[in-house]
C-alpha positions in Angstrom: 52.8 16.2 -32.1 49.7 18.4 -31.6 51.8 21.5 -32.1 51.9 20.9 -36.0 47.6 20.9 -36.2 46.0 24.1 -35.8 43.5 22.9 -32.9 41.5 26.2 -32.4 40.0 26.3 -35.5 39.3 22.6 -35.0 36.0 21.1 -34.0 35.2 18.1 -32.2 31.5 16.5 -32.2 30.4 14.1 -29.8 27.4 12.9 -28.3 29.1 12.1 -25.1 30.0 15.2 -22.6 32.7 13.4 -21.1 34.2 13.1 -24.6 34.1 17.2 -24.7 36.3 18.0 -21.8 39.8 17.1 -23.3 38.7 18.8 -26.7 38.1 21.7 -25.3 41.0 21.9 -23.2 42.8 21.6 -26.0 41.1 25.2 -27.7 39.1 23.2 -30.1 35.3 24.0 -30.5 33.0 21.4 -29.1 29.6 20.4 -30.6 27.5 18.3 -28.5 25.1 15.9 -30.5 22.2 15.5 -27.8 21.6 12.1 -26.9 18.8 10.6 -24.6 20.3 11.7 -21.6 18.8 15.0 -20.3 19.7 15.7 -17.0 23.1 17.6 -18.0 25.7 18.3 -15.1 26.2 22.4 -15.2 30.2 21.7 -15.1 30.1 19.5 -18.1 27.6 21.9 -19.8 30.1 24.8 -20.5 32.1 22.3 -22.0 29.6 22.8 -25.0 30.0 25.6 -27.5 27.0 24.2 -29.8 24.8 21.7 -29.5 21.9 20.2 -31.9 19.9 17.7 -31.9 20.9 15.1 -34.1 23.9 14.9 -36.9 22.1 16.2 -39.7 21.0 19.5 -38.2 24.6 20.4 -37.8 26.0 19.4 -41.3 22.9 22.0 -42.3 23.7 24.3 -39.6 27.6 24.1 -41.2 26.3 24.2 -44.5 24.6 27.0 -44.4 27.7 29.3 -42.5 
């Protein structure tokens, strides 16, 4: 069950807010790869701990922590 994974040193990319809400009930850390939707609901935005713009500027963003 979810009790043997550490989930809050997990992270959980998506590009879909919805997709955020359960991760981050669950304690993991959510990163929010922006898509072309830009009218962001405020209660779905603080289910984002990081967000970039595209894929690649989080693997640099990771690389270089």
């Amino acid at each position: 069950g979810l009790n043997e994974f550490n989930l809050k040193r997990s992270i959980f990319v998506e590009d879909t807010l919805d997709n955020l809400i359960p991760a981050q009930n669950l304690g993991m850390t959510t990163v929010w790869i922006e898509n072309k939707l830009k009218d962001i609901d405020i209660k779905k935005k603080s289910t984002i701990d990081y967000s970039f713009i595209n894929i690649k500027s989080f693997l640099k963003f990771i690389n270089n922590n």
